[in-house]
MARPA-434782 format. One record per residue (C-alpha): residue number from 0; residue in three letters; x, y, z. Coordinates in steps of 0.05 Angstrom, whole numbers, plus 32768, in hexadecimal, padded with zeros to 4 digits. Layout:
BEGIN
<rec><pos>NUM</pos><code>Ala</code><u>X</u><v>Y</v><w>Z</w></rec>
...
! end
This chain:
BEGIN
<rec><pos>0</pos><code>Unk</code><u>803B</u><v>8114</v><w>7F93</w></rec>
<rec><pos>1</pos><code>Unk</code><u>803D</u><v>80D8</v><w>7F79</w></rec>
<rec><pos>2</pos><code>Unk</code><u>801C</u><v>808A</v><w>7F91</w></rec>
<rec><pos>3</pos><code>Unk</code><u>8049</u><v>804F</v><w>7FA0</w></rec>
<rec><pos>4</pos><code>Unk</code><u>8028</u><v>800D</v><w>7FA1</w></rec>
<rec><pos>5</pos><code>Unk</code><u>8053</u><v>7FD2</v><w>7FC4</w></rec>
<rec><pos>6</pos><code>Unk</code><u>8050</u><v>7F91</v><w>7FDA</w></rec>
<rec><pos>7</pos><code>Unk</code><u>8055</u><v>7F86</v><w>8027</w></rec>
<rec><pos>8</pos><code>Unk</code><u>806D</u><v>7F43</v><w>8049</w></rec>
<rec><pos>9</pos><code>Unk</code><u>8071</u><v>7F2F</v><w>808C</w></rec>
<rec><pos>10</pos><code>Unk</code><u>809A</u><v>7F50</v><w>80C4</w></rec>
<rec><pos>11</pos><code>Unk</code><u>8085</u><v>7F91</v><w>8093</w></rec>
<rec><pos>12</pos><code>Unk</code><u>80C1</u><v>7F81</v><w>805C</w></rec>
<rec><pos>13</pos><code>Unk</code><u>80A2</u><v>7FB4</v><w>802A</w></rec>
<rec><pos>14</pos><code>Unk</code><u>80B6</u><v>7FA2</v><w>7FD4</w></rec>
<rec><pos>15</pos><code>Unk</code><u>80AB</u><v>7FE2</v><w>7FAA</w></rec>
<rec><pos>16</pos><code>Unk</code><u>807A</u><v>7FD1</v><w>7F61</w></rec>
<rec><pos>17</pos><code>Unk</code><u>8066</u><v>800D</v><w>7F4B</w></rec>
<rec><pos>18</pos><code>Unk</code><u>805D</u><v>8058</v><w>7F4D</w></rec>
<rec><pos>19</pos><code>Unk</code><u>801D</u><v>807F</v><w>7F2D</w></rec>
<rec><pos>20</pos><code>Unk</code><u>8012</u><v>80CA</v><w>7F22</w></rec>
<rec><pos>21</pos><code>Unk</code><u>7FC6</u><v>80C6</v><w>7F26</w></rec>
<rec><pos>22</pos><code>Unk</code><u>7FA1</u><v>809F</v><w>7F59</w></rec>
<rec><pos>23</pos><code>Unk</code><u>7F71</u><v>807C</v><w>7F28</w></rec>
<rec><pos>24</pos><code>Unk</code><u>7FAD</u><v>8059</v><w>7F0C</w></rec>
<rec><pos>25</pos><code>Unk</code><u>7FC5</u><v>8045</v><w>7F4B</w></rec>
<rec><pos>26</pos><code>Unk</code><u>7F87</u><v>802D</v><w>7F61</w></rec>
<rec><pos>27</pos><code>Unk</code><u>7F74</u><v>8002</v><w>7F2B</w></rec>
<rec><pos>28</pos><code>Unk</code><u>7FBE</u><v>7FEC</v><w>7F29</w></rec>
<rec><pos>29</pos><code>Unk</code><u>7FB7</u><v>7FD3</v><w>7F78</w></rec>
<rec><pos>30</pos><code>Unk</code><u>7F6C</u><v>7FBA</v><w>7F6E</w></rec>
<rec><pos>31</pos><code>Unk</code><u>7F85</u><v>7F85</v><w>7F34</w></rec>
<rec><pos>32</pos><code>Unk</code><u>7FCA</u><v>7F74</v><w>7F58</w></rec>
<rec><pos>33</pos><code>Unk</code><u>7F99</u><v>7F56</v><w>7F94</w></rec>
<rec><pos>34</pos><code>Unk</code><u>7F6D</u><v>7F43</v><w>7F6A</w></rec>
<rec><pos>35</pos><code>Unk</code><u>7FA8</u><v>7F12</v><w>7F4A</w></rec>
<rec><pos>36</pos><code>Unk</code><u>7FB5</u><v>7EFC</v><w>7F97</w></rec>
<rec><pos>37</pos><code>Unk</code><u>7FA8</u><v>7EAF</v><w>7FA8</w></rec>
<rec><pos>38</pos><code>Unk</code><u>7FB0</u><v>7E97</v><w>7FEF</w></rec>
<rec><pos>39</pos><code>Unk</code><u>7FF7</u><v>7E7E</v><w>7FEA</w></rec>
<rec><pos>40</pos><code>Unk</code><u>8012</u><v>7EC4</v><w>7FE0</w></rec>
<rec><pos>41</pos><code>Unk</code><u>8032</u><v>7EDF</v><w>8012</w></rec>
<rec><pos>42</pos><code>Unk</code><u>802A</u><v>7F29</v><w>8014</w></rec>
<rec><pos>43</pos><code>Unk</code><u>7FF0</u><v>7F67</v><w>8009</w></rec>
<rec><pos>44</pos><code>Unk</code><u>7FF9</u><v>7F99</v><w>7FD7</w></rec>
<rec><pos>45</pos><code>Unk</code><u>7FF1</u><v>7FE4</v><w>7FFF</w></rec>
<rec><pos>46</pos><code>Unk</code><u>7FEB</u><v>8026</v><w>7FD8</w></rec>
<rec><pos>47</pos><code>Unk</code><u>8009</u><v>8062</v><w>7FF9</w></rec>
<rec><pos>48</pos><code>Unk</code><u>800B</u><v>80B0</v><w>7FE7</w></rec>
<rec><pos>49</pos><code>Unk</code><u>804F</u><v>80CE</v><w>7FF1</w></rec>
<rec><pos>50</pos><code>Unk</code><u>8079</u><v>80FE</v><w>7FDE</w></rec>
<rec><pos>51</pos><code>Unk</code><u>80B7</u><v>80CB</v><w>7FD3</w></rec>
<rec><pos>52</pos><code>Unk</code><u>80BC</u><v>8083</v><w>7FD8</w></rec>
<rec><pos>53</pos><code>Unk</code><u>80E6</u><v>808A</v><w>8017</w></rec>
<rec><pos>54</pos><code>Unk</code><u>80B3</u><v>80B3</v><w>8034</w></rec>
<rec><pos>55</pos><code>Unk</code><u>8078</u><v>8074</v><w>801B</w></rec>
<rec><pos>56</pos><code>Unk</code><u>80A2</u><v>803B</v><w>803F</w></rec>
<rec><pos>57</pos><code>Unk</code><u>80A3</u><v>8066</v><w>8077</w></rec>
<rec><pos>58</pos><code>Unk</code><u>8059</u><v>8069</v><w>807D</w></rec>
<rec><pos>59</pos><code>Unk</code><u>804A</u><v>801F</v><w>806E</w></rec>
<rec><pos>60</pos><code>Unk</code><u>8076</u><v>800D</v><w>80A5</w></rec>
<rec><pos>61</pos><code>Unk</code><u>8068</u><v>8031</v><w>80D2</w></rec>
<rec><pos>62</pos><code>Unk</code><u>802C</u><v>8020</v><w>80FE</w></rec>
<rec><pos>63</pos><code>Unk</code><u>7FEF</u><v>8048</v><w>8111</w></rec>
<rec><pos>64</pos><code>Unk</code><u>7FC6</u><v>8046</v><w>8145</w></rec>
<rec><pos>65</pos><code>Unk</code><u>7F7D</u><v>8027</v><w>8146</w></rec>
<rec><pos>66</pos><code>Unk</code><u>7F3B</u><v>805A</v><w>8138</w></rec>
<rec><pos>67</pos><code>Unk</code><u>7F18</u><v>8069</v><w>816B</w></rec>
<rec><pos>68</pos><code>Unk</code><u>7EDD</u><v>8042</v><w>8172</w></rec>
<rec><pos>69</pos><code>Unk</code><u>7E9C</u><v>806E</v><w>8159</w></rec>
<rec><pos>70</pos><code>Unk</code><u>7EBE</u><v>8099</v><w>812D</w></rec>
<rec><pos>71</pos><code>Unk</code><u>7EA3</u><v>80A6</v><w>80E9</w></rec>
<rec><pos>72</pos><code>Unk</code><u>7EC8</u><v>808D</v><w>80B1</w></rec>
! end
């Protein structure tokens, strides 16, 4: 399965970048796309693992409840 990394805006509009095979690549793909972030953009960049990219924009939008508090990470 592949990674999808994407650039999300407010009100969770989601704009596909890029799609990795490994997760290194993805990773150090994300890590210098925020790293290129000042404070007048707009959006985060989010790295998901799905199986499709409909399935990815599913999961970014969707939202998840908080942790509970004293669980180990």
């Amino acid at each position: 399965m592949p990674y999808f990394v994407y650039k999300i805006f407010d009100k969770k509009k989601l704009e596909f970048v890029d799609s990795f095979g490994k997760y290194r690549d993805a990773k150090d793909f994300s890590r210098s796309m925020r790293a290129d972030l000042t404070e007048d953009d707009d959006h985060t960049i989010k790295m998901v693992f799905a199986k499709h990219q409909d399935e990815a924009e599913r999961l970014l939008i969707q939202k998840r409840k908080p942790r509970p508090l004293g669980e180990d990470a």
